[in-house]
NUFIMAR-450562 format. One record per residue: residue in one letter; z, x, y of N, C-alpha, C in turn. Coordinates in steps of 0.1 Angstrom, whole numbers, padded with zeros to 4 digits, always signed. Layout:
BEGIN
AZXYZXYZXY;...
//
This chain:
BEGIN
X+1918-0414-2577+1905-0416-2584+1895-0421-2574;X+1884-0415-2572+1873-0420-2566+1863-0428-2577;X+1860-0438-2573+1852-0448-2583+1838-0444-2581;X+1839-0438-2567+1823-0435-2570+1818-0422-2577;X+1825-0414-2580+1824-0403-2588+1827-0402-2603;X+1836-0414-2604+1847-0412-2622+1839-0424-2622;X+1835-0422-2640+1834-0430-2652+1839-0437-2653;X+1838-0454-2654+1845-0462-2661+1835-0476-2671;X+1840-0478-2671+1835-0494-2679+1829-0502-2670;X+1814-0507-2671+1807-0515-2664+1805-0523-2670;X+1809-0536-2666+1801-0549-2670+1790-0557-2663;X+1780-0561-2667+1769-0568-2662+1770-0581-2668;X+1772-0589-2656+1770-0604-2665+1758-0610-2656;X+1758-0620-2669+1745-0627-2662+1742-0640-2665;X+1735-0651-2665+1736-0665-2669+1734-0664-2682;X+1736-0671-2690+1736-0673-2705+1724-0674-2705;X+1721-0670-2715+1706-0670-2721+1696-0663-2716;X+1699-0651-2710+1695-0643-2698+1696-0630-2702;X+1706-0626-2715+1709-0611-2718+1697-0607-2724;X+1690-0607-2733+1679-0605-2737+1669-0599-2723;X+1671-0604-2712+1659-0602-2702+1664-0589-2695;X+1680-0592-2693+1689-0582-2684+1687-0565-2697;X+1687-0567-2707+1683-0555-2718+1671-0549-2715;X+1662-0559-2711+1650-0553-2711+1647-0545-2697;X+1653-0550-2690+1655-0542-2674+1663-0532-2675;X+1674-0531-2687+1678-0517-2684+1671-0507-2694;X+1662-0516-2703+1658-0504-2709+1647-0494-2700;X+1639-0504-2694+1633-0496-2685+1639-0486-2677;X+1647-0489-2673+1656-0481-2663+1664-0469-2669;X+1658-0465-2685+1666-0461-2695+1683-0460-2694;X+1683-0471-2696+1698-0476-2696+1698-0478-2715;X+1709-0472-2720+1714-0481-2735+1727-0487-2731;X+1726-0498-2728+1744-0502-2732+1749-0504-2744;X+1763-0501-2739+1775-0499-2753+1779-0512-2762;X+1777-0522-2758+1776-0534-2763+1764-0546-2752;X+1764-0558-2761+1753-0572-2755+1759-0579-2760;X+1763-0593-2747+1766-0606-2745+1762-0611-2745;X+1762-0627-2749+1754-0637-2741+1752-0636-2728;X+1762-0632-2724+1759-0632-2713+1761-0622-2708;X+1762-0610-2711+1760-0599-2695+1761-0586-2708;X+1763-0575-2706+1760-0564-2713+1773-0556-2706;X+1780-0542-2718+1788-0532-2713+1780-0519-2712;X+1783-0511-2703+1778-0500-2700+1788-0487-2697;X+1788-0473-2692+1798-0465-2687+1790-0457-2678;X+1796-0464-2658+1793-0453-2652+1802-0452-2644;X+1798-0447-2630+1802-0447-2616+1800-0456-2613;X+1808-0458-2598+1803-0465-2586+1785-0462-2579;X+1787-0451-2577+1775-0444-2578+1762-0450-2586;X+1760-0449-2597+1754-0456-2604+1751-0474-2605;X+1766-0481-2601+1764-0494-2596+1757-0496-2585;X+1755-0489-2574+1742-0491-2564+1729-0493-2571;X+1724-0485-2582+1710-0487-2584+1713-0493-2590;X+1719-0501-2601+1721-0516-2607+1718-0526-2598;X+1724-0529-2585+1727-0535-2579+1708-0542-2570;X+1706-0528-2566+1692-0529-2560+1680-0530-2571;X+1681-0529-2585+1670-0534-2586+1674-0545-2599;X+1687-0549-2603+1683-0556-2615+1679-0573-2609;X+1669-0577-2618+1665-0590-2613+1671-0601-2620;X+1680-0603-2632+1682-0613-2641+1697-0614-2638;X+1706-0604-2633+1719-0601-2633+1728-0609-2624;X+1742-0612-2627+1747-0618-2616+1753-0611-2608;X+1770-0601-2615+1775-0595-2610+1777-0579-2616;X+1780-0569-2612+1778-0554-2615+1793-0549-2613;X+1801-0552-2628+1817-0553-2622+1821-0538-2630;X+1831-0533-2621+1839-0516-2623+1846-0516-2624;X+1855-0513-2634+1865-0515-2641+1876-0508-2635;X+1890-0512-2626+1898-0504-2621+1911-0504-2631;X+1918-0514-2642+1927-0506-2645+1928-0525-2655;X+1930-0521-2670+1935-0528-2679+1944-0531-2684;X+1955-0546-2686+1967-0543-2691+1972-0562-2696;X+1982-0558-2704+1988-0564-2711+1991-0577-2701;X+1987-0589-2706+1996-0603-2692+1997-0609-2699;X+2011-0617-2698+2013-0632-2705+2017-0643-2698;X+2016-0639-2685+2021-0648-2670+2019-0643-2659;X+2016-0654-2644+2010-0645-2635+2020-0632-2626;X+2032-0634-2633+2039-0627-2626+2035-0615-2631;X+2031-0612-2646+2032-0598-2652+2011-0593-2642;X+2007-0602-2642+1994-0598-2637+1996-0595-2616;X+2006-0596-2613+2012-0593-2597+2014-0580-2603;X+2029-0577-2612+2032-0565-2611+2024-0558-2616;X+2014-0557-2619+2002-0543-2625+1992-0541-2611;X+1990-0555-2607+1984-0552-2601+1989-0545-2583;X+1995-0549-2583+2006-0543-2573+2009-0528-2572;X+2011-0522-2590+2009-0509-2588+1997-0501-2587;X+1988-0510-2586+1976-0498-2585+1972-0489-2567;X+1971-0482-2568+1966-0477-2553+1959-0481-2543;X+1954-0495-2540+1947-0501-2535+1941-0496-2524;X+1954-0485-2515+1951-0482-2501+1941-0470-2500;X+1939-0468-2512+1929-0457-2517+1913-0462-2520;X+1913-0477-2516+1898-0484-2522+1896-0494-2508;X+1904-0499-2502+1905-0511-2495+1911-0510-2480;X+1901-0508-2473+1914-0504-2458+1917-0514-2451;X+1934-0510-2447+1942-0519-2441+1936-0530-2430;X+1926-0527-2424+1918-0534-2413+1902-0541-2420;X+1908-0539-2433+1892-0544-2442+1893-0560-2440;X+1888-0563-2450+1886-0579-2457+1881-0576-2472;X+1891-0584-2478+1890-0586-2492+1893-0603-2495;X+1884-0607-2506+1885-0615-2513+1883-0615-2532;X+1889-0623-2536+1894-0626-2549+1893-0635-2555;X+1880-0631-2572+1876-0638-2583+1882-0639-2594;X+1880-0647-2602+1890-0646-2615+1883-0658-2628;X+1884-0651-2642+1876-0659-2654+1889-0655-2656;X+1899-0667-2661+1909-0669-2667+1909-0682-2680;X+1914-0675-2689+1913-0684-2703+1930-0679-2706;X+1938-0691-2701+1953-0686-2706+1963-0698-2704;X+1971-0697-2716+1974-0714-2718+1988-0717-2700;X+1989-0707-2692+2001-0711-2682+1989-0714-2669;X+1980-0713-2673+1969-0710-2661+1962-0725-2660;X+1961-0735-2652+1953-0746-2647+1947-0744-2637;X+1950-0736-2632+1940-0731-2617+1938-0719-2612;X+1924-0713-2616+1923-0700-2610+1928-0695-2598;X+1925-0707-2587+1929-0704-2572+1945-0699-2571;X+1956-0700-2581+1969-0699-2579+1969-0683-2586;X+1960-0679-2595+1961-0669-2599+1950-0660-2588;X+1941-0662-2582+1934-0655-2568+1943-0652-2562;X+1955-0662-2555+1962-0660-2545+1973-0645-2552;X+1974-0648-2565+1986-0639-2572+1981-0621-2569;X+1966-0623-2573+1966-0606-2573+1959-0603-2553;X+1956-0614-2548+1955-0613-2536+1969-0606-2528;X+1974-0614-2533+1990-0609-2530+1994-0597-2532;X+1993-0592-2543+1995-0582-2545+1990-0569-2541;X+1974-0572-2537+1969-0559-2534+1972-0557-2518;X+1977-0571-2511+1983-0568-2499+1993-0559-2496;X+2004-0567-2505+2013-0559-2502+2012-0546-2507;X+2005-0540-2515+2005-0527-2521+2000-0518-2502;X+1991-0523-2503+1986-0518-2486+1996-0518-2478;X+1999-0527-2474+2010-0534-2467+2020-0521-2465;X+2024-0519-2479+2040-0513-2482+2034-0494-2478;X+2021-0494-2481+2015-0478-2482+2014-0476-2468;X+2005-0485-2459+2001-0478-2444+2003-0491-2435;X+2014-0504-2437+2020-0505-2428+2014-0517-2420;X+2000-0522-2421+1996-0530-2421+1986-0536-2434;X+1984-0550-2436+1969-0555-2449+1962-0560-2443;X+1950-0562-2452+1937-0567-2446+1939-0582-2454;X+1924-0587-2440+1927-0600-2438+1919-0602-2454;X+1920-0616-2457+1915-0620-2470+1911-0634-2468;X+1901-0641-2479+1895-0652-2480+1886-0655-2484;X+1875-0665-2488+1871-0666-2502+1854-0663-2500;X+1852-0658-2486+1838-0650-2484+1835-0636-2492;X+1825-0635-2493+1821-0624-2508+1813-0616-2499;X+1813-0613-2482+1806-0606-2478+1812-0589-2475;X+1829-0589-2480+1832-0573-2478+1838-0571-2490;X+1849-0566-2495+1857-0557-2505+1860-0571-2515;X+1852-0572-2530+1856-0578-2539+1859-0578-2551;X+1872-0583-2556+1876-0577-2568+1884-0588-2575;X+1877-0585-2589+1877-0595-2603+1884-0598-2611;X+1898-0604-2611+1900-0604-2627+1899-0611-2634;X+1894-0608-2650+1890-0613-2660+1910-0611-2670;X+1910-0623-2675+1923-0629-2686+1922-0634-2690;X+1922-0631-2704+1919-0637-2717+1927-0635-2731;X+1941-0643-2727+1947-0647-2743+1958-0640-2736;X+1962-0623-2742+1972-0615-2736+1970-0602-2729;X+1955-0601-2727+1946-0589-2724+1945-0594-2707;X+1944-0586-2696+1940-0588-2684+1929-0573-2682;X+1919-0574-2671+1914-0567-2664+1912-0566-2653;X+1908-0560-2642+1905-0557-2627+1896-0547-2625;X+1883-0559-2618+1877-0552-2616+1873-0554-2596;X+1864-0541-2594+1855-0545-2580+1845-0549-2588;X+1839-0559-2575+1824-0565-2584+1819-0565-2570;X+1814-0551-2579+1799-0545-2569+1794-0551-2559;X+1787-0561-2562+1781-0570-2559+1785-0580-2548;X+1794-0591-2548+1799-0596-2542+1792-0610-2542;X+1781-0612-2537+1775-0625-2541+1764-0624-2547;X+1763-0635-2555+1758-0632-2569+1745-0625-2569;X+1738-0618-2580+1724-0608-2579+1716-0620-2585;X+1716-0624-2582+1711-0639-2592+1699-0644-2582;X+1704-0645-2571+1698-0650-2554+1692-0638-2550;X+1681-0635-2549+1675-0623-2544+1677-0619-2527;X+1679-0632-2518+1681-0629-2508+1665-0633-2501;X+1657-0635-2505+1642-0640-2494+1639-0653-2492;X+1647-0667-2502+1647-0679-2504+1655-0683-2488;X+1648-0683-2481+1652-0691-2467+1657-0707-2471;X+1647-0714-2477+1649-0724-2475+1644-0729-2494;X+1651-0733-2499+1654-0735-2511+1642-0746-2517;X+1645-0756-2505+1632-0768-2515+1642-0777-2525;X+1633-0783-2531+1640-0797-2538+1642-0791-2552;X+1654-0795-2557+1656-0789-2574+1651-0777-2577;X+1659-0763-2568+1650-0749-2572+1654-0746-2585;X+1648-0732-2586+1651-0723-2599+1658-0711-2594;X+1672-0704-2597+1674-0698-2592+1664-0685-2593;X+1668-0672-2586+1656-0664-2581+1659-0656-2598;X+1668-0649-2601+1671-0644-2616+1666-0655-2629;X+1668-0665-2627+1663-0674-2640+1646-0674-2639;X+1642-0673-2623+1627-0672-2625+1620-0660-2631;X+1626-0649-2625+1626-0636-2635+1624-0636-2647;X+1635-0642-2649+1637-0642-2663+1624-0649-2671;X+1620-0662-2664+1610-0670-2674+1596-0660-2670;X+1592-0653-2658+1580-0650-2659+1580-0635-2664;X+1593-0630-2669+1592-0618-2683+1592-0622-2690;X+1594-0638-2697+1594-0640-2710+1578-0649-2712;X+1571-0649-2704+1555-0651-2703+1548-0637-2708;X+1554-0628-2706+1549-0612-2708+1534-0609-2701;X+1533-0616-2687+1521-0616-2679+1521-0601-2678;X+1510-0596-2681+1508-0581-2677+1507-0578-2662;X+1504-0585-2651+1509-0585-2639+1495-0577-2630;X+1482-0578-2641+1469-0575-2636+1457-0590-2638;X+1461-0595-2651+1452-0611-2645+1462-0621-2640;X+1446-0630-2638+1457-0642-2630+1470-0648-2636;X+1481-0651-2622+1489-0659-2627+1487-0673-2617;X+1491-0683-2625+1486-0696-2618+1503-0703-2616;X+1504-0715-2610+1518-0721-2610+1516-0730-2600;X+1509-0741-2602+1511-0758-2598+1522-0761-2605;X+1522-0772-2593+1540-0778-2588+1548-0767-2589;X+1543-0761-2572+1548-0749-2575+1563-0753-2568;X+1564-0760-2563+1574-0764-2550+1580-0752-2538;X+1594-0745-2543+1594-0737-2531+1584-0722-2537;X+1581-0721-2548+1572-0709-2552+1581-0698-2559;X+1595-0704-2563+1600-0691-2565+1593-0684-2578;X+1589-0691-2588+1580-0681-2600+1571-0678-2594;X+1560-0681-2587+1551-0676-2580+1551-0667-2576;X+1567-0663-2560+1574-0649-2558+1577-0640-2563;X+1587-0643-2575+1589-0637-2585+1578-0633-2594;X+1572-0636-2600+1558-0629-2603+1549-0617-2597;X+1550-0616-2582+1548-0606-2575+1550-0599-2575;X+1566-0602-2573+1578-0591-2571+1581-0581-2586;X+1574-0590-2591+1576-0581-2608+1563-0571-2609;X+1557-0579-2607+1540-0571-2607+1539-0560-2598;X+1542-0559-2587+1540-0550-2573+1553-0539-2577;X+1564-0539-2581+1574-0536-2580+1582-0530-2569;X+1584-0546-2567+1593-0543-2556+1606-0556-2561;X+1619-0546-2559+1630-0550-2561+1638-0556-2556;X+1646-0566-2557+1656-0572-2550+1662-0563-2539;X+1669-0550-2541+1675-0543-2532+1665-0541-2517;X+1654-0545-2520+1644-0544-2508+1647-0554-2497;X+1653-0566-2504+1653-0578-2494+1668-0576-2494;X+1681-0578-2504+1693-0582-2499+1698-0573-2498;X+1705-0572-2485+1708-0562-2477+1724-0557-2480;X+1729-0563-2482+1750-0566-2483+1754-0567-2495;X+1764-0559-2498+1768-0555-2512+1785-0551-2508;X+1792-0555-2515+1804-0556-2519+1810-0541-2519;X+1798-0530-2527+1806-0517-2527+1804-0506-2518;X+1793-0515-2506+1794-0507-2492+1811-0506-2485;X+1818-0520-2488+1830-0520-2479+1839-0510-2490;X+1836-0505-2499+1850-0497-2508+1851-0482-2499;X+1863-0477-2498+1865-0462-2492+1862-0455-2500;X+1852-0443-2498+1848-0439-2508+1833-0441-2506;X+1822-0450-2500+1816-0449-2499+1805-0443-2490;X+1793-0438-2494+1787-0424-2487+1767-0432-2486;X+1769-0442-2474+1756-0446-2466+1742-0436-2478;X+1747-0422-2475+1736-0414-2481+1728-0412-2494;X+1739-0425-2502+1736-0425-2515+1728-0437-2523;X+1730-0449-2510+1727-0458-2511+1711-0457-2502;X+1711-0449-2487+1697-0445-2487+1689-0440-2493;X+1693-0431-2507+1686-0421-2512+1679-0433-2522;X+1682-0440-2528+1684-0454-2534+1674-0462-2534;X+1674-0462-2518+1668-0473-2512+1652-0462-2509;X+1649-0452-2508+1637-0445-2504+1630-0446-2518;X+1637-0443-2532+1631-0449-2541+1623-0458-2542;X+1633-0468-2543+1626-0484-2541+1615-0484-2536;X+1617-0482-2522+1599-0482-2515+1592-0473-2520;X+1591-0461-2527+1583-0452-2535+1576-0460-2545;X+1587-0472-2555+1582-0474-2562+1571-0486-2562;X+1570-0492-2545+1562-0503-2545+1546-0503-2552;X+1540-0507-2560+1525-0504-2558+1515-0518-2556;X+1503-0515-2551+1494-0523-2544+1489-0524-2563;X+1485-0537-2560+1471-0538-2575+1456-0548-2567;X+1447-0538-2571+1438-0542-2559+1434-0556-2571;X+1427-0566-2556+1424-0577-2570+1436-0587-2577;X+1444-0585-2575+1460-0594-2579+1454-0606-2576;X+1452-0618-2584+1457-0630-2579+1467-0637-2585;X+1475-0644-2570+1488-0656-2576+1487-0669-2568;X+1486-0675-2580+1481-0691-2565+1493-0698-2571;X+1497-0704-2559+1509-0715-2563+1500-0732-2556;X+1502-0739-2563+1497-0752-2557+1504-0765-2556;X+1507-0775-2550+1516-0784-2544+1511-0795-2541;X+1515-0810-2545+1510-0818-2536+1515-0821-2526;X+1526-0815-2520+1536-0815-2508+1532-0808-2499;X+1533-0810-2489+1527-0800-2477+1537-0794-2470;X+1557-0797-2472+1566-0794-2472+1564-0781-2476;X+1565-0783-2494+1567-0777-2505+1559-0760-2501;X+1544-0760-2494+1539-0751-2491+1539-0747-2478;X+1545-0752-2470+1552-0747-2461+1564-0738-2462;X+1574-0745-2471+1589-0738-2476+1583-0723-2483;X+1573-0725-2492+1565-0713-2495+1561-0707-2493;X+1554-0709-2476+1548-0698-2470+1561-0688-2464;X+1573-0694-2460+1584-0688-2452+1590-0681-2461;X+1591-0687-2475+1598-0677-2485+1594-0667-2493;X+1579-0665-2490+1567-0653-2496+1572-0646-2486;X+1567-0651-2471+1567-0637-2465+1584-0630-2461;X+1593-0637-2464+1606-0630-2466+1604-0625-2472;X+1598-0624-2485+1599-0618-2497+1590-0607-2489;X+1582-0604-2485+1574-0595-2481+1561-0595-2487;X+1556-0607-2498+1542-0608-2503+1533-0620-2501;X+1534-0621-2487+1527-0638-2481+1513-0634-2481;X+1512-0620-2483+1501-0618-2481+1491-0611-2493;X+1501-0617-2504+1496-0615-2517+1498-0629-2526;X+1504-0638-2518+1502-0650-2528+1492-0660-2522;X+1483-0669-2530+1474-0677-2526+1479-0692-2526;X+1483-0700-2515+1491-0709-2515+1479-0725-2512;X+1481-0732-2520+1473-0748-2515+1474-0759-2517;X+1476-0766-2510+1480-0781-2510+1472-0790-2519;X+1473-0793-2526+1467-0801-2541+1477-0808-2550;X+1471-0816-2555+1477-0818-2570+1473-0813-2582;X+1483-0804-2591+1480-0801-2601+1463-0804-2605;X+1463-0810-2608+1452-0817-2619+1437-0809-2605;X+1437-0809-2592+1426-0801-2590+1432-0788-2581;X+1438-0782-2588+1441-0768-2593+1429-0758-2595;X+1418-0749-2592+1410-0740-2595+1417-0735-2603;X+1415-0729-2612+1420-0721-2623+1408-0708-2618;X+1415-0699-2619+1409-0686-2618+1398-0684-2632;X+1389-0675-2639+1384-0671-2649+1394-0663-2658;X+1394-0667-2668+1403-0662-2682+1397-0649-2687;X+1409-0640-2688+1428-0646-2693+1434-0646-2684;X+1448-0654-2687+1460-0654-2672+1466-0664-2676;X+1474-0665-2671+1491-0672-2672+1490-0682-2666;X+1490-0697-2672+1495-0705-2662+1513-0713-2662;X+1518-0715-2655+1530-0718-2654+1538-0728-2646;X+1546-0739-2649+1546-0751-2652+1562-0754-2647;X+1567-0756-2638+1583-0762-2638+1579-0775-2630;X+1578-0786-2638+1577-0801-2632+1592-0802-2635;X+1593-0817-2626+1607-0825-2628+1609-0826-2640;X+1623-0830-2644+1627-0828-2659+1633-0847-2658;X+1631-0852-2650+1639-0868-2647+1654-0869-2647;X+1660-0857-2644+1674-0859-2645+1679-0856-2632;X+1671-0849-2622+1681-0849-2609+1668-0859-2597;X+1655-0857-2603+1648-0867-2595+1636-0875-2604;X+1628-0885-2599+1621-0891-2606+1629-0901-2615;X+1620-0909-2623+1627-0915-2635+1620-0913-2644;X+1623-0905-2660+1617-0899-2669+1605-0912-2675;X+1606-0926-2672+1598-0930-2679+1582-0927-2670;X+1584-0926-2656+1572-0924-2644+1567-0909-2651;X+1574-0899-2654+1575-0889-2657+1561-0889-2671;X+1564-0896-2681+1558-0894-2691+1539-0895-2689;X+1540-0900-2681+1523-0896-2672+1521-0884-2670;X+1528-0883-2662+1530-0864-2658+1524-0858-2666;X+1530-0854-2678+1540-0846-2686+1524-0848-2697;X+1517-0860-2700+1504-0863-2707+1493-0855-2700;X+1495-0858-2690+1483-0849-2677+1485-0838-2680;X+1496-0831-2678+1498-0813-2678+1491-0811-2691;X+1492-0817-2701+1486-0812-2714+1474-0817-2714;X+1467-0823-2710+1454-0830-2710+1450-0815-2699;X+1451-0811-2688+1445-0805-2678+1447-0786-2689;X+1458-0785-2693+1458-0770-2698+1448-0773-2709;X+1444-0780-2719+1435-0784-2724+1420-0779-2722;X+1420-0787-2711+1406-0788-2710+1400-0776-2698;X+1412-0773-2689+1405-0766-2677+1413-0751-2677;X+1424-0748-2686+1427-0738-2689+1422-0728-2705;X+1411-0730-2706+1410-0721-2721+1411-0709-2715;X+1416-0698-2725+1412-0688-2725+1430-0683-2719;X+1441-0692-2714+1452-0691-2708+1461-0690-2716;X+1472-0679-2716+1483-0688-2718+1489-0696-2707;X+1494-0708-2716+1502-0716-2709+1517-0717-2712;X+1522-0722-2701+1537-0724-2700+1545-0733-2693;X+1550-0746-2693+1558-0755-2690+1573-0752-2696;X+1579-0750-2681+1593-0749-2686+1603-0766-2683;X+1606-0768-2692+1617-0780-2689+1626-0781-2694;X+1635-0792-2684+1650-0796-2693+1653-0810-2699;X+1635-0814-2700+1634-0825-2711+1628-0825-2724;X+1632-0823-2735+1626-0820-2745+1615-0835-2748;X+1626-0845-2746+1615-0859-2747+1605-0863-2745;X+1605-0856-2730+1592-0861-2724+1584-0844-2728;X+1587-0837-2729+1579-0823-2736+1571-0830-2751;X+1573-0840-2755+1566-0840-2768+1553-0851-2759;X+1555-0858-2748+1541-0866-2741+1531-0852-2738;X+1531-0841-2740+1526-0829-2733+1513-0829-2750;X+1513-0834-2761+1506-0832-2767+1498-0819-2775;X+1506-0813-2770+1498-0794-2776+1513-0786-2785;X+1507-0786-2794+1515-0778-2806+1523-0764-2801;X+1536-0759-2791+1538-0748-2788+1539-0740-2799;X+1537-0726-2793+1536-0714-2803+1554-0711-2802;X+1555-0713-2792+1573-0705-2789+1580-0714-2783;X+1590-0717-2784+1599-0723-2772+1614-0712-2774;X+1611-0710-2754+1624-0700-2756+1634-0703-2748;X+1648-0704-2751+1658-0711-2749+1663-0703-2735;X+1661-0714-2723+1668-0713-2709+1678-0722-2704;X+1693-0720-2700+1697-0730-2694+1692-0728-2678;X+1693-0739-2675+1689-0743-2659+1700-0745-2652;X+1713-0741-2647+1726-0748-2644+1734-0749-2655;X+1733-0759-2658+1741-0766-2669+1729-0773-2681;X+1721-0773-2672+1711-0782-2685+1703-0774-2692;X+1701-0777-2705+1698-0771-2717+1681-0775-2716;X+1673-0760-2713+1663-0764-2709+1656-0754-2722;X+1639-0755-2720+1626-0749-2730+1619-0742-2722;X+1614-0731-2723+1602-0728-2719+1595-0730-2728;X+1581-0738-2729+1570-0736-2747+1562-0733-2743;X+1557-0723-2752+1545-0716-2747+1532-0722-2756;X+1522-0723-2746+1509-0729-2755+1498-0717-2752;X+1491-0712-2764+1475-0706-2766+1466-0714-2766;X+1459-0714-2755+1448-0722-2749+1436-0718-2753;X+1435-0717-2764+1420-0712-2771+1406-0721-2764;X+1399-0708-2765+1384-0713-2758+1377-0717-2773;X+1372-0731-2770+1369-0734-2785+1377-0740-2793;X+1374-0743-2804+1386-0744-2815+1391-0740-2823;X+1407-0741-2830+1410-0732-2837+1422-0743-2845;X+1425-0739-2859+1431-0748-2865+1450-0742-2859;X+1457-0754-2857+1468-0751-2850+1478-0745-2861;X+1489-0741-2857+1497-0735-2870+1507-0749-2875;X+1509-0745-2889+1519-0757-2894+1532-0758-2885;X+1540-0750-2879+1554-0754-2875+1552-0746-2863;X+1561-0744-2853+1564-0736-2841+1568-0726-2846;X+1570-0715-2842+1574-0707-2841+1586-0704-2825;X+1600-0704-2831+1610-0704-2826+1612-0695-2822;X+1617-0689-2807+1618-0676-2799+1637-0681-2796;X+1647-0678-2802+1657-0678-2797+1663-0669-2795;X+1666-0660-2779+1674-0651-2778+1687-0650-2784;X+1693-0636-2794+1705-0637-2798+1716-0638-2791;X+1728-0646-2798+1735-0649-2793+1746-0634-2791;
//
């Protein structure tokens, strides 16, 4: 079987609360998947097909291909399946392979002992076929492959990917408490900025919604910047398919004359980290970067997006210094943003209620682990009577 030619079961996972965005990128892409996750979506293709997943989804983690399904109720029964598969047919003896695993199974305490199990196994399948195996270890930069066990069900997959699609690959230097590059995606498609007026984004720190914003507007895709993918090392693979791919991409870049994106900082770090991580990105010369504090911010002429990730007081700050903050952002979209939508994303609901403006939506993001809001505010020019209750935007589960 060549994977990059034969059909099988694709999984796309992605961070929780993220499938809603990862839908909307494949619909574009006219994609229907066959089922939706919280977290990732099922599909049916090639290998083949997992390259253009790969290069342009923005919200996604991993782009996994389904090599062969079967019954386990112990790691030995998950050796012997996997042992019989033809490995030396995907993975060459002089390669490098490493080994993932989402295991939910009552003999299992440690994935690492089940890694080492089907690591094992795909060695010696090699091993036994042409006499030498390839080296292995827990770097994700050549041949990687997945299994998922759960209850009495096992699967094996390659995952496309190899390290996660989540990281776009232009963030040189990260900055203090980032957002990863997919969760920023994610919030500045759930803004629904048309990607022709302004978008704004004080405390911007390293810029990644700022970037991301760009990168959505201009279209240009992750596969432009990260270069290394997991399903270049499989046998079977053909450079020509992945260039053909790649000439897309850059077809599909477009200029929008007139684009503004200002990110603003009171750190001079902060916009420095941002000027190195625009122009990786390839649009330093489309974002407008300046050393300020929030509060004297230019706001462009309305309409346009403004957009908000302050500390949440949980990994810096102390939430009570915070609640000043958090009064000013709503005092400033107030009075110097009419005509805007606005957006403050946090992972403090508490100090979200010192923000004083009635949101229209809060839409549910985890940040890591922390259970965070994006709320969105209509910054009416003028006045307008506010609505009785929120209106609640929660992605299905």
């Amino acid at each position: 079987m060549n994977p990059f030619t034969t059909p099988s079961k694709i999984i796309i996972t992605c961070n929780s609360r993220l499938s809603p965005f990862l839908l909307e990128e494949l619909t574009a892409m006219g994609i229907v998947p066959e089922q939706i996750f919280s977290s990732g979506v099922e599909l049916r293709g090639t290998m083949t097909d997992c390259i253009r997943l790969n290069l342009m989804l923005r919200c996604a983690s991993q782009v996994l291909y389904s090599l062969k399904s079967f019954p386990a109720n112990r790691p030995e029964d998950v050796y012997q399946q996997v042992v019989a598969y033809p490995w030396q047919n995907l993975i060459a003896s002089n390669g490098y392979l490493s080994v993932t695993s989402t295991v939910y199974h009552f003999t299992v305490n440690n994935n690492l002992f089940v890694n080492v199990k089907v690591k094992d196994a795909i060695a010696d399948r090699i091993r036994r076929e042409m006499g030498e195996r390839p080296d292995s270890g827990p770097g994700l930069d050549h041949t990687v492959i997945h299994l998922y066990w759960k209850e009495e069900q096992a699967e094996i997959f390659i995952d496309t990917a190899g390290h996660s699609l989540s990281r776009h690959g232009y963030r040189k230097i990260p900055g203090e408490a980032p957002m990863l590059e997919g969760l920023a995606s994610a919030v500045v498609m759930a803004t629904r900025w048309d990607g022709t007026t302004p978008f704004v984004n004080p405390m911007c720190g390293s810029s990644t919604i700022a970037i991301e914003a760009i990168l959505i507007a201009t279209n240009r895709y992750p596969g432009l910047v990260h270069t290394n993918y997991s399903f270049m090392h499989v046998l079977g693979y053909e450079k020509e398919s992945y260039a053909a791919e790649m000439e897309k991409l850059k077809g599909m870049v477009k200029e929008i004359p007139g684009l503004t994106v200002l990110a603003t900082d009171n750190r001079e770090d902060a916009i420095h980290i941002s000027r190195i991580n625009a122009a990786a990105a390839g649009v330093d010369h489309l974002l407008k970067l300046e050393v300020c504090d929030f509060t004297e911010t230019e706001i462009p002429p309305a309409p346009g997006v403004i957009c908000f990730n302050p500390p949440y007081g949980e990994r810096m700050g102390d939430t009570a210094a915070l609640e000043n903050t958090y009064s000013q952002l709503g005092d400033f979209m107030k009075t110097k943003c009419q005509g805007y939508m606005g957006y403050i994303f946090t992972g403090n609901l508490d100090l979200a209620k010192k923000i004083g403006l009635k949101a229209k939506r809060r839409i549910e993001f985890y940040n890591a682990k922390l259970d965070c809001r994006l709320l969105e505010y209509e910054l009416y020019q003028g006045t307008r009577r506010e609505p009785k209750t929120d209106v609640i935007d929660t992605p299905a589960e």
